[in-house]
Kinemage of the C-alpha trace (Angstrom):
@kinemage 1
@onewidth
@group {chain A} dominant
@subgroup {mainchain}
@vectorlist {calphas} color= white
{ca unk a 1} P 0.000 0.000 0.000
{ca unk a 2} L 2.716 2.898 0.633
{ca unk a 3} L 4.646 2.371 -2.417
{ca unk a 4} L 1.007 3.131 -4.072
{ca unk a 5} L 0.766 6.688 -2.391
{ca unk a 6} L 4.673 6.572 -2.695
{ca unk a 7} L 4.401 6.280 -6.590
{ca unk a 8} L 1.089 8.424 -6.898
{ca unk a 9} L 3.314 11.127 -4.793
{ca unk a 10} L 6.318 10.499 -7.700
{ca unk a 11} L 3.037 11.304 -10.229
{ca unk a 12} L 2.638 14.324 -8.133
{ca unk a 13} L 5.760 16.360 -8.411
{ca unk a 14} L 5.747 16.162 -12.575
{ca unk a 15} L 2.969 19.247 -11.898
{ca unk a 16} L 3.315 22.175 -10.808
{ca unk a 17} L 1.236 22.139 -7.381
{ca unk a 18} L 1.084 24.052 -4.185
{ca unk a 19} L 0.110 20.776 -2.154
{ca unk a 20} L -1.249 17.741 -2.562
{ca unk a 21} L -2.021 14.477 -0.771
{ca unk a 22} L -2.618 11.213 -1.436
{ca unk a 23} L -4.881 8.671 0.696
{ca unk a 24} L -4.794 4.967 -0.137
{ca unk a 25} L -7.619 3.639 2.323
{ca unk a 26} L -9.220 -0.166 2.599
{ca unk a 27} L -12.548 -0.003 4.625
{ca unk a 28} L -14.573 -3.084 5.630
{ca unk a 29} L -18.074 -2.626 7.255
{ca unk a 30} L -20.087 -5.564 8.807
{ca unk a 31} L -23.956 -5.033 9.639
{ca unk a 32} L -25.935 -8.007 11.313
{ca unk a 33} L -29.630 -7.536 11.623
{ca unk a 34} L -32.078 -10.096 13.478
{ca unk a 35} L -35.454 -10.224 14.276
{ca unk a 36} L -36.484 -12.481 17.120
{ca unk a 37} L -34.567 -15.483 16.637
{ca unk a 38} L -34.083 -15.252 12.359
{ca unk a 39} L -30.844 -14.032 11.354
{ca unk a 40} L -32.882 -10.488 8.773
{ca unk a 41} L -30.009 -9.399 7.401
{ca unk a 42} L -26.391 -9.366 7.062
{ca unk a 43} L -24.821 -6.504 4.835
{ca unk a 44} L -20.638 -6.383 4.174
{ca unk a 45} L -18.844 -3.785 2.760
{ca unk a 46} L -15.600 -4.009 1.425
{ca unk a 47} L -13.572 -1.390 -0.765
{ca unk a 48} L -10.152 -0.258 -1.421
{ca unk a 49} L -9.395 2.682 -3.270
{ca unk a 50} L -6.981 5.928 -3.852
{ca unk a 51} L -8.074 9.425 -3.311
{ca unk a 52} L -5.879 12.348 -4.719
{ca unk a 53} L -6.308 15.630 -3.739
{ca unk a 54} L -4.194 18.890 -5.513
{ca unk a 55} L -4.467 22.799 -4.600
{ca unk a 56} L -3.406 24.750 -7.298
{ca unk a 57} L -3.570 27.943 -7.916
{ca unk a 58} L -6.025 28.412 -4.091
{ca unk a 59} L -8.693 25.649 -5.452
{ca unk a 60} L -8.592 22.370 -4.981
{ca unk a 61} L -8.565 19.391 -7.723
{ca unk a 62} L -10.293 15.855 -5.909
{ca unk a 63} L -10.439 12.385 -7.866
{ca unk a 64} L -10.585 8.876 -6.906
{ca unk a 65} L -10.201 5.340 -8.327
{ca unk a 66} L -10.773 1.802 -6.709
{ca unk a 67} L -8.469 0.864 -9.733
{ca unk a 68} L -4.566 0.892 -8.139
{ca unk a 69} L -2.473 0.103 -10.960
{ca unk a 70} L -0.174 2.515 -12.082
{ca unk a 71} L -1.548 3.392 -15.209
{ca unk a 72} L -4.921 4.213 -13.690
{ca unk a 73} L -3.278 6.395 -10.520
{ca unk a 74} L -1.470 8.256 -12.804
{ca unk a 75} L -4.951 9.347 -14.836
{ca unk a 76} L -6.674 9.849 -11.673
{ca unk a 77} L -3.797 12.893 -10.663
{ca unk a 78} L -4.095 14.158 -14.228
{ca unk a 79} L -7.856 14.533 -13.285
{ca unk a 80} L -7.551 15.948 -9.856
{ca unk a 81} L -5.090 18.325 -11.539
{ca unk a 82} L -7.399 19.643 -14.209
{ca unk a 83} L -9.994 20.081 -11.989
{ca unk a 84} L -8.294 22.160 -10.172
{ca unk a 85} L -7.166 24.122 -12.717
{ca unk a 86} L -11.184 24.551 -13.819
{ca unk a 87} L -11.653 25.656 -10.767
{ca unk a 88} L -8.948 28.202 -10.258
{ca unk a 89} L -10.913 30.229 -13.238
{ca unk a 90} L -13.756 30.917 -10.512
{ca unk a 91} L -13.447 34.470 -9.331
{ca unk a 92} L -13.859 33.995 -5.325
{ca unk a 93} L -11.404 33.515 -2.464
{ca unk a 94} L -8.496 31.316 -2.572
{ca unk a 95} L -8.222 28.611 -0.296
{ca unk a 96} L -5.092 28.683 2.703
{ca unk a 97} L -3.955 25.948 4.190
{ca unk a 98} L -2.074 26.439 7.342
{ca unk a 99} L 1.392 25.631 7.386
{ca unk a 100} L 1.982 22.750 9.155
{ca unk a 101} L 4.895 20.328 10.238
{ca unk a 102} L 5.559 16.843 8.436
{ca unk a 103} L 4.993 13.720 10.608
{ca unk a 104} L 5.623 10.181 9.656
{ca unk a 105} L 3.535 8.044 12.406
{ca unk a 106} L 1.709 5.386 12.802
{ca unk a 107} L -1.790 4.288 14.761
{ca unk a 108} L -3.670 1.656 15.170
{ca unk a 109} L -6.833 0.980 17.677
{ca unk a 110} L -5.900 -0.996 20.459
{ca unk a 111} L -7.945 -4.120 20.093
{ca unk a 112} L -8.034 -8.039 21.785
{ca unk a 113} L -10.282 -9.656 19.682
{ca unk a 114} L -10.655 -8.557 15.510
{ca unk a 115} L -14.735 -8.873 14.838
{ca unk a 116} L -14.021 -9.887 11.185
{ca unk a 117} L -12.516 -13.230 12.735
{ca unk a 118} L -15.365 -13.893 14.870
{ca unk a 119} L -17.774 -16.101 12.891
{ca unk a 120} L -21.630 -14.624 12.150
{ca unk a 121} L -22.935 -17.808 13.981
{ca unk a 122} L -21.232 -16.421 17.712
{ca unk a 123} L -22.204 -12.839 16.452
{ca unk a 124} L -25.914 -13.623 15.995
{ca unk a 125} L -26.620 -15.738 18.659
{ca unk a 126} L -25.729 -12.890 21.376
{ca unk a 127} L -28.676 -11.247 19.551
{ca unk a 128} L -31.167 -15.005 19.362
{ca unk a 129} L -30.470 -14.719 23.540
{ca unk a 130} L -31.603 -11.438 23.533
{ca unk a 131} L -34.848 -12.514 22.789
{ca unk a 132} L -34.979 -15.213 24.173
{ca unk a 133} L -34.673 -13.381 27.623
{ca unk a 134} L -36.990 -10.250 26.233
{ca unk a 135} L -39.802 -12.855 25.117
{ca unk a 136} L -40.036 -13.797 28.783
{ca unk a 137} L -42.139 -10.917 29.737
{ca unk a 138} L -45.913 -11.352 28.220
{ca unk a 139} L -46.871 -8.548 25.742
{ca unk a 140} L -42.990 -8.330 23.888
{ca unk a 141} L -44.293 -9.351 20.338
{ca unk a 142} L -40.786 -8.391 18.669
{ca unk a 143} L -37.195 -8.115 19.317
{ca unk a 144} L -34.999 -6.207 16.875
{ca unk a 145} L -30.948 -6.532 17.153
{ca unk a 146} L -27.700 -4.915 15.321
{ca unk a 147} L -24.457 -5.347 15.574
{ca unk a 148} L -21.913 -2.884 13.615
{ca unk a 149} L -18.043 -3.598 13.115
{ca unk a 150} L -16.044 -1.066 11.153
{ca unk a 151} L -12.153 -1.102 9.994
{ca unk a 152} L -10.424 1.255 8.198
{ca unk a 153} L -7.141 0.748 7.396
{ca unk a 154} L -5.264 4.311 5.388
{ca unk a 155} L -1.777 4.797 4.193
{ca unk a 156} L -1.448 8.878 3.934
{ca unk a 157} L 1.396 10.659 2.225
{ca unk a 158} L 1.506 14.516 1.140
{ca unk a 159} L 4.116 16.555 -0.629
{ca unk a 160} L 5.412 18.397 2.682
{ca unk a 161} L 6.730 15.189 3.577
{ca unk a 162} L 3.746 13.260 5.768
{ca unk a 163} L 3.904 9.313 5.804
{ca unk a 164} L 0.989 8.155 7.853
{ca unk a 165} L -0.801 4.936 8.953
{ca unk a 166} L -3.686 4.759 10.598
{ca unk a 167} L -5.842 1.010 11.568
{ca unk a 168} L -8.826 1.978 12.799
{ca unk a 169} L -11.704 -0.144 14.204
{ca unk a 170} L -14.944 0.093 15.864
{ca unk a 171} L -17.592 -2.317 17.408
{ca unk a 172} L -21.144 -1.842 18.713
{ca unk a 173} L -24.415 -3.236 19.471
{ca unk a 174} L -27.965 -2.599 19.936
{ca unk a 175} L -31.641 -3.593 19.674
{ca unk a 176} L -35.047 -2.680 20.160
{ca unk a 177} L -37.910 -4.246 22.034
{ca unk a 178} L -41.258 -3.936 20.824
{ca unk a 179} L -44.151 -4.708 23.671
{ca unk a 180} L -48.439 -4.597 22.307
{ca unk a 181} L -51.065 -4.215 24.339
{ca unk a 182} L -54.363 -2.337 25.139
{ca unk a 183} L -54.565 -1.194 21.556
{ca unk a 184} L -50.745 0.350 21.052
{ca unk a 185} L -47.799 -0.529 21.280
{ca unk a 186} L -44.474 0.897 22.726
{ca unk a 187} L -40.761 0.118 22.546
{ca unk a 188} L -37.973 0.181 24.742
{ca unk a 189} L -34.043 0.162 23.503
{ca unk a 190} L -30.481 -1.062 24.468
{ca unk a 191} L -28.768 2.310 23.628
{ca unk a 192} L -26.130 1.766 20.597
{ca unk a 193} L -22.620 3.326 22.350
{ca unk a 194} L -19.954 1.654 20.089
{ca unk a 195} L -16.465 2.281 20.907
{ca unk a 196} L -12.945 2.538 19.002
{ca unk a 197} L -12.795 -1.124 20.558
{ca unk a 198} L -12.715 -4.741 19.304
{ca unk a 199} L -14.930 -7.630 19.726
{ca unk a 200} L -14.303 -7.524 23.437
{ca unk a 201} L -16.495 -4.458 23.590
{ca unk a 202} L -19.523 -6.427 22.377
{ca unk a 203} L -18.613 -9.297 24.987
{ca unk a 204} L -18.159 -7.166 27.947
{ca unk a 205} L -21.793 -5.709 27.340
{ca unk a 206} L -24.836 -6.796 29.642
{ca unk a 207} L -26.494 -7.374 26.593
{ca unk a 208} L -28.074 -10.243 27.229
{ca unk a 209} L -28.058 -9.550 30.483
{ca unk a 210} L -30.096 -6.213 30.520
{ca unk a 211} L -33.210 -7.725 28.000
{ca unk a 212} L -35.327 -8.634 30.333
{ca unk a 213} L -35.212 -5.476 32.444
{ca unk a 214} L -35.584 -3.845 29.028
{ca unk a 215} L -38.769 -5.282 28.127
{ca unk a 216} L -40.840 -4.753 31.551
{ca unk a 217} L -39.875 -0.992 30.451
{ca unk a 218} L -41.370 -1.452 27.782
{ca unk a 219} L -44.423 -3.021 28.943
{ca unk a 220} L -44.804 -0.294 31.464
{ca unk a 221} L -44.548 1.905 28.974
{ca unk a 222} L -47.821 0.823 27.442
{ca unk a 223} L -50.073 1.881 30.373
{ca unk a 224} L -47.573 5.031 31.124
{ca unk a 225} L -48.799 8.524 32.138
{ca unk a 226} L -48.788 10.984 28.875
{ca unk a 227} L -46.376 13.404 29.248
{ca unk a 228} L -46.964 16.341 31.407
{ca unk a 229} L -47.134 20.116 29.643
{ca unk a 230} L -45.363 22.870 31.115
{ca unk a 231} L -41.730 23.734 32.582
{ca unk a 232} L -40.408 20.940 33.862
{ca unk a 233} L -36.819 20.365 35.421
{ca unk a 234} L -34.976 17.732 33.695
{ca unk a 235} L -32.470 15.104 34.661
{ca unk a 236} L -30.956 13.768 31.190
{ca unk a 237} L -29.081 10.502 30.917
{ca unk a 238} L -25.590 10.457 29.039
{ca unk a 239} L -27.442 8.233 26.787
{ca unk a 240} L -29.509 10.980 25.841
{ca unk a 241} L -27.029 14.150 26.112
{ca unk a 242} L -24.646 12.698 23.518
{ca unk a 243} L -27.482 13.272 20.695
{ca unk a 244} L -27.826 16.579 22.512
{ca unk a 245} L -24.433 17.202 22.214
{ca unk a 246} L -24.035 16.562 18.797
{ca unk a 247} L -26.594 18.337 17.493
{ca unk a 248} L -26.579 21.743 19.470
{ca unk a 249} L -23.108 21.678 20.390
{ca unk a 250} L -21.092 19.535 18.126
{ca unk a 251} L -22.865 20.419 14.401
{ca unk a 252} L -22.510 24.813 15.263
{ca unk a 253} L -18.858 24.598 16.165
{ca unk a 254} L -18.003 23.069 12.674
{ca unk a 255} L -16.003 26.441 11.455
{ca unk a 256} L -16.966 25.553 7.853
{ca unk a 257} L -20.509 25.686 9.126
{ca unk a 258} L -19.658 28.626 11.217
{ca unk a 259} L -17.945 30.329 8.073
{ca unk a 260} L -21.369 29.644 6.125
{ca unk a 261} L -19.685 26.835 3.718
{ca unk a 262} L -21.946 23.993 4.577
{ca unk a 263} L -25.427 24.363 4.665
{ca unk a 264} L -26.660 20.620 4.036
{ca unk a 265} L -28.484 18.501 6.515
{ca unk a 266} L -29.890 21.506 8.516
{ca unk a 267} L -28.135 24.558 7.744
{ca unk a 268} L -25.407 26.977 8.872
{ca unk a 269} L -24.796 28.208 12.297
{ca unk a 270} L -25.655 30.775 15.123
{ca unk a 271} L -22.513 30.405 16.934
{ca unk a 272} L -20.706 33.325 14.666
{ca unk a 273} L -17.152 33.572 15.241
{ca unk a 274} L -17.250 37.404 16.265
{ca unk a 275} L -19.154 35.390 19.707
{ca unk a 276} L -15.524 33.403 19.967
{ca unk a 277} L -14.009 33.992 23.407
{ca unk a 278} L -17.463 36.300 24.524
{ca unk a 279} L -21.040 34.232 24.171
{ca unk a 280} L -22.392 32.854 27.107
{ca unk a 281} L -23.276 29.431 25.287
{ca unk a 282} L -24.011 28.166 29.027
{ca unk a 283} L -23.566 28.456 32.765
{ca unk a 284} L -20.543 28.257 34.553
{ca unk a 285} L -21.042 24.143 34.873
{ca unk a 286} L -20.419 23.457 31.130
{ca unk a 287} L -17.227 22.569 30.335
{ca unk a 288} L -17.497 20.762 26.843
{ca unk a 289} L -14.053 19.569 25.388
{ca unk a 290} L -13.529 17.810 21.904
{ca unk a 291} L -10.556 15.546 22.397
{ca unk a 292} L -9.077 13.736 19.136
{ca unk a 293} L -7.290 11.544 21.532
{ca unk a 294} L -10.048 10.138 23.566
{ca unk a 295} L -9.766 6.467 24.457
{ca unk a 296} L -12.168 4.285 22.785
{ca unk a 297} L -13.521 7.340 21.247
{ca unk a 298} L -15.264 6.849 17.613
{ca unk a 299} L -13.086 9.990 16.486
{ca unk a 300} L -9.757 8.568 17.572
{ca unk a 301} L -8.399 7.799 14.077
{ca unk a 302} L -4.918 9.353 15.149
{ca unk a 303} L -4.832 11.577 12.675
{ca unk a 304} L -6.824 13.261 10.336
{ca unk a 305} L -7.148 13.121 6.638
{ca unk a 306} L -5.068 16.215 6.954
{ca unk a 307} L -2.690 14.601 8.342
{ca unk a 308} L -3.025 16.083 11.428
{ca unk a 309} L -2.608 14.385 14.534
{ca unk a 310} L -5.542 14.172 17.172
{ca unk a 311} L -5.699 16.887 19.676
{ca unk a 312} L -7.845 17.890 23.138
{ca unk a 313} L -9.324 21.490 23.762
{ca unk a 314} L -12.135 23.702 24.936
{ca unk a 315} L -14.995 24.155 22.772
{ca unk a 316} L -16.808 25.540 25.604
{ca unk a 317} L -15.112 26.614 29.044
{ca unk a 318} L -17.062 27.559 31.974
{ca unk a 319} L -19.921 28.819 29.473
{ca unk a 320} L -18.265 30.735 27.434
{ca unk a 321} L -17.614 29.811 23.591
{ca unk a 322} L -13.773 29.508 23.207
{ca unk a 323} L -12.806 28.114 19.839
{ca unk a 324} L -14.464 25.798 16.782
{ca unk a 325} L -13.524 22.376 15.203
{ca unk a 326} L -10.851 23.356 12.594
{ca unk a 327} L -8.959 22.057 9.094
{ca unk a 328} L -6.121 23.201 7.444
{ca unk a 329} L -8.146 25.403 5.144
{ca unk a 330} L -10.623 26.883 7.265
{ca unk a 331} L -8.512 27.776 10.323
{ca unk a 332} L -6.813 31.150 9.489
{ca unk a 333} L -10.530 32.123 9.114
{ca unk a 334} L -9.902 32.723 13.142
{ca unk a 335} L -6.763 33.543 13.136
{ca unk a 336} L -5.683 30.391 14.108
{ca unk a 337} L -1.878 29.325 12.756
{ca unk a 338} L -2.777 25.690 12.917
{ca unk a 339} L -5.595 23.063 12.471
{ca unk a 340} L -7.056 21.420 15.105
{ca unk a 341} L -7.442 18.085 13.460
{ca unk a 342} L -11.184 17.839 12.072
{ca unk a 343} L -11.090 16.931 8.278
{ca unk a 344} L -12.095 13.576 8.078
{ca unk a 345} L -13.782 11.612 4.798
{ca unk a 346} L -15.850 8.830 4.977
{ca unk a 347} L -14.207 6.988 1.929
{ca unk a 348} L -11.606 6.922 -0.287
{ca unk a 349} L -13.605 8.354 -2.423
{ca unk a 350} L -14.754 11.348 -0.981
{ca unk a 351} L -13.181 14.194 0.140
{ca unk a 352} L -12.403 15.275 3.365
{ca unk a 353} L -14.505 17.462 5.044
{ca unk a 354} L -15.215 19.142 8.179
{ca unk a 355} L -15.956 17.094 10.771
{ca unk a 356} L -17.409 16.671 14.751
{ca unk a 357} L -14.650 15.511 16.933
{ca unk a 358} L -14.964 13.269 19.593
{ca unk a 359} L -17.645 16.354 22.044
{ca unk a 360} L -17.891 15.772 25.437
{ca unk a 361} L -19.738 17.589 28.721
{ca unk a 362} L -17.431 17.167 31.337
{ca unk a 363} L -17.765 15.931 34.904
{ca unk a 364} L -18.994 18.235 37.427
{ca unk a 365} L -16.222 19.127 39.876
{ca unk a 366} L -17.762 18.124 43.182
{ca unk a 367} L -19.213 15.072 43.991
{ca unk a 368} L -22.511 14.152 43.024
{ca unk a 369} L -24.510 10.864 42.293
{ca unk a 370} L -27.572 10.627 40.308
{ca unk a 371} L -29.286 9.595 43.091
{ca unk a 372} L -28.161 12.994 45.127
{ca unk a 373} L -29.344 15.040 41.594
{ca unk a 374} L -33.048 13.551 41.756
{ca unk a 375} L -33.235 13.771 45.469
{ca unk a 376} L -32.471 17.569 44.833
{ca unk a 377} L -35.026 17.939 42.170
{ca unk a 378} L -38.338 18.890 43.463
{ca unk a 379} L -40.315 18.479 39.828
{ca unk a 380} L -38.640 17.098 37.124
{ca unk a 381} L -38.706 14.360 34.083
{ca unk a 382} L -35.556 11.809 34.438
{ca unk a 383} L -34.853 10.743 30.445
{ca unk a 384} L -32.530 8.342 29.351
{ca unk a 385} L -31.782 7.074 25.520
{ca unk a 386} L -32.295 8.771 22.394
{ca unk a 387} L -35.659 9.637 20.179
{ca unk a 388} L -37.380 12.043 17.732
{ca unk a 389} L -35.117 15.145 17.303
{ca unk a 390} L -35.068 18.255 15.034
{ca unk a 391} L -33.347 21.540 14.700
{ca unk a 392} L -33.974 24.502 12.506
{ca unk a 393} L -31.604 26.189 9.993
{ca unk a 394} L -28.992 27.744 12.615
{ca unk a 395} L -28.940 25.398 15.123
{ca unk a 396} L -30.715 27.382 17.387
{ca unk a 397} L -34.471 26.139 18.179
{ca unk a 398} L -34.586 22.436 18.577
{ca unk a 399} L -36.556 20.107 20.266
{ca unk a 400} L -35.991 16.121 21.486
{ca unk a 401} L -37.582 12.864 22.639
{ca unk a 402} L -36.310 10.175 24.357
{ca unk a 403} L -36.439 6.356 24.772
{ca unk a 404} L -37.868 5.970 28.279
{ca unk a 405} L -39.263 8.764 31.051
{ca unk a 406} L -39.795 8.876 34.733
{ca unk a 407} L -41.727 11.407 36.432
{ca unk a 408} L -39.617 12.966 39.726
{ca unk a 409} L -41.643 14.499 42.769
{ca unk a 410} L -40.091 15.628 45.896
{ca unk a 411} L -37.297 14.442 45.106
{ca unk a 412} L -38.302 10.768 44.077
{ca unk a 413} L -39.048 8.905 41.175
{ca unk a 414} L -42.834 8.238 41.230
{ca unk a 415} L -43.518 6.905 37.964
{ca unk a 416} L -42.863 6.049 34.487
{ca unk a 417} L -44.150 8.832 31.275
{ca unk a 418} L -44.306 8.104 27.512
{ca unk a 419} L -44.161 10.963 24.589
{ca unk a 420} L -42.208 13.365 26.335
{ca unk a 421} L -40.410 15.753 24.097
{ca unk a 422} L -38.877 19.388 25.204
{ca unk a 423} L -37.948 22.566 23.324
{ca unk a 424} L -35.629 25.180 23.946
{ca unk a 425} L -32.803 27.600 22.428
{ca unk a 426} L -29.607 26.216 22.086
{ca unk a 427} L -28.132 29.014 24.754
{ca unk a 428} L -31.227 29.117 26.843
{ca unk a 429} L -30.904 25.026 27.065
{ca unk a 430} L -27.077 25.452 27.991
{ca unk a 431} L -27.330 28.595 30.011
{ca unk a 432} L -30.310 26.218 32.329
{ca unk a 433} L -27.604 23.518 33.375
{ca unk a 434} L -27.286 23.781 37.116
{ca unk a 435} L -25.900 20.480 38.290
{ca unk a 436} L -23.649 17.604 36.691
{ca unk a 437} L -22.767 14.453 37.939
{ca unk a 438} L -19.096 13.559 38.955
{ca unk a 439} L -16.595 11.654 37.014
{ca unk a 440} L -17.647 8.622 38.680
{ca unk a 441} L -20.864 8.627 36.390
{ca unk a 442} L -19.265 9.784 33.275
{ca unk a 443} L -19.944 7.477 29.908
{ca unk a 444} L -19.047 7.722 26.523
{ca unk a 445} L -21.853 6.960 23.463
{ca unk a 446} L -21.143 7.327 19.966
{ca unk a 447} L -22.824 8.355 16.874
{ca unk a 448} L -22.276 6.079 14.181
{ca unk a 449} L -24.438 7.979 11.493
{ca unk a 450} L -23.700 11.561 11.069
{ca unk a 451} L -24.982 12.665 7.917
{ca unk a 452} L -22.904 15.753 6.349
{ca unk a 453} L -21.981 17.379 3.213
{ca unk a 454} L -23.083 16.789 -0.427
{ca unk a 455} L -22.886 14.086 -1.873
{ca unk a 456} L -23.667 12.896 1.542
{ca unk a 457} L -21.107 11.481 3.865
{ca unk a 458} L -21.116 9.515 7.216
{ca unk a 459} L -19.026 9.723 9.866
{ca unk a 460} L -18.588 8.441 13.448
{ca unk a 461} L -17.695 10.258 17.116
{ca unk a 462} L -18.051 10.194 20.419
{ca unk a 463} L -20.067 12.007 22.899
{ca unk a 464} L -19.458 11.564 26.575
{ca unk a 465} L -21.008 12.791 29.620
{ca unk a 466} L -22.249 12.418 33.558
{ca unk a 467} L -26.248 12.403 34.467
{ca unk a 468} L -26.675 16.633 34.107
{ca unk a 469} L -30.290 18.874 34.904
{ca unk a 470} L -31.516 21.713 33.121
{ca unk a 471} L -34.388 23.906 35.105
{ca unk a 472} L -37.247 25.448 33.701
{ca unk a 473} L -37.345 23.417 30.334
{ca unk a 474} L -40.664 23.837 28.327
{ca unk a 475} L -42.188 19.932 28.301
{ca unk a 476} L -44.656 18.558 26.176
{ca unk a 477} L -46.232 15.250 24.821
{ca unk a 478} L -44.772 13.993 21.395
{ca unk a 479} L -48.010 12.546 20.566
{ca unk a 480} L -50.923 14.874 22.774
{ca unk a 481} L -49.090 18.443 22.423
């Protein structure tokens, strides 16, 4: 694989180019469906491919082939080149890259146990136990199970001398449980939080363990209390927080979003970079850090398809909006000298783009167990797991569901609720934060599916946090307004 990029490089320097880099990437995806006890689906994909990328001129030139001989490289930098060069004759600003020192490194995942060794038999018959243990509870009609496995294994070279490897690989798990009765029907999940991890990550899961549990949830569910209307203080799970995160946090700090680049999948951003270093985004308890360099984290690749390596800063320190998630070319927008590690593609074929980092809320500082944060919360919803979301064009008014809901009174849990959903402003929301868990309750979940850019890519992070409350949130029902 390196004397590919090494001879595409060679290719390279016979134009006249101001950069240019060359990824040579193998990815292998494995998705495993069930539903009760019949193996649904099982979906594998495999490619291996070469992605060239040229600036010329302040525009850049992409192409890509899955075809590696040399013959078909060397047409495939011709065509980056020339597009480049087309695109050069467009009147607008050039693009910058910051200048940035070579590194030849190497990464790779630290795994026990490679999924694409374990057979589909092993693999599927976690999921068969699953419901066999859900089934035991009367009303669970249907049991729905995944398991994702991801590789992706890059050799990286560019012309300022970078020679990188990166073996990256990531594991996860889920299902849903589906329980009918009294004319409806309701469903309760095992939250999906896949890790930079091997198949040890799906074996040291309660997965079967938890199904039971799972399915009285969502059994109770069916005869639940509708949800409540009005301002409600709310205790939200890590489970929930890291779609939270993500989508009110992690999608307005993308500078290209910021900058007013990228406008797909829900628009630009309110978090304007003349806020940078002034905006109260929220109180004094959120601390939310992006770390490149988190263990296990989904965003841990090592470096990015920069070819910078993963980093760890503020996005948000005690409230106040400190900096973005950054790429060579959009970073001077700031005034920054260097990138901060965020262009990633989600194939060989596409080009890199910016990306979410790993995004997490931090601890709270004192101690503080969940049980201490609902016995201090007089009336208030408890949600855990992800549901229904959207968010307007600026990433300012959203609103959210959940997966499962209990009622607090006085400082106790009193009973379960079903179509909760709560609005707010993305600085209001922040801003309300009053009280976060310690360390000792901090978890990390990862999104496996974030949709970006156009053509569309995919891309994975992680999105840690502790048990947190927010006051005063407007509350109502998903399904009786």
């Amino acid at each position: 694989m390196k004397q590919k990029v090494k001879f595409a490089l060679d290719v390279i320097s016979n134009y006249n180019v101001d950069y240019a880099d060359v990824r040579l990437r193998q990815t292998n995806i494995e998705m495993i469906r069930t539903y009760n006890n019949v193996l649904k689906n099982v979906r594998n994909d495999d490619e291996l491919g070469i992605g060239i990328r040229v600036l010329i001129n302040g525009r850049w030139g992409f192409a890509a082939t899955p075809h590696l001989d040399e013959d078909n490289i060397s047409k495939t930098v011709k065509r980056a080149v020339n597009i480049a060069k087309a695109a050069a004759k467009i009147e607008q600003k050039p693009i910058i890259l910051t200048k940035e020192k070579a590194v030849i490194d190497t990464f790779k995942t630290p795994i026990k146990k490679n999924p694409f060794d374990v057979s589909l038999s092993d693999k599927a018959n976690i999921l068969f136990n699953v419901y066999e243990n859900a089934k035991k509870v009367k009303k669970v009609k249907k049991v729905d199970g995944y398991m994702y496995f991801h590789r992706i294994h890059q050799q990286f070279g560019n012309t300022e001398g970078s020679q990188l490897e990166n073996d990256i690989y990531m594991s996860g798990s889920s299902y849903e449980i589906t329980a009918v009765g009294d004319g409806s029907f309701e469903t309760r999940n095992y939250q999906m939080f896949p890790k930079s991890k091997g198949y040890e990550w799906i074996e040291e899961q309660p997965l079967e363990e938890k199904a039971e549990e799972l399915a009285e949830d969502a059994v109770k569910k069916l005869t639940a209390k509708k949800s409540p209307a009005g301002k409600k203080d709310l205790i939200l799970m890590p489970s929930h927080l890291s779609l939270t995160i993500h989508e009110s946090v992690g999608h307005p700090t993308e500078l290209d979003r910021v900058l007013g680049w990228e406008a797909n999948f829900a628009g630009i951003s309110f978090a304007t970079t003349e806020k940078r270093g002034n905006f109260q985004y929220g109180s004094d308890k959120v601390n939310l850090v992006a770390d490149n360099t988190l263990e296990e984290g989904l965003g841990t690749w090592g470096f990015d398809d920069d070819g910078i390596p993963g980093q760890k800063w503020h996005m948000v320190k005690d409230g106040i909006l400190i900096n973005y998630g950054t790429t060579r070319d959009t970073a001077h927008y700031i005034g920054e000298e260097h990138s901060l590690g965020c262009n990633r593609a989600d194939s060989y074929a596409s080009q890199p783009i910016n990306r979410i980092p790993n995004l997490s809320l931090m601890p709270g500082k004192e101690k503080l167990s969940l049980d201490d944060l609902i016995a201090d919360t007089k009336d208030g919803i408890l949600i855990d797991g992800r549901g229904s979301f959207s968010i307007d064009q600026r990433r300012y008014n959203f609103q959210f569901g959940g997966d499962m809901f209990y009622e607090i009174k006085n400082g106790k849990i009193t009973q379960p609720l079903r179509d909760v959903t709560y609005q707010s402003i993305t600085p209001e929301f922040w801003n309300s934060c009053d009280a976060i868990c310690d360390e000792d309750h901090w978890q990390k979940y990862g999104v496996l599916n974030c949709g970006k850019g156009e053509p569309g890519q995919r891309m994975q992070m992680t999105h840690a946090a502790s048990p947190a409350r927010f006051r005063n949130i407007d509350v109502g029902g998903a399904l009786n307004g």
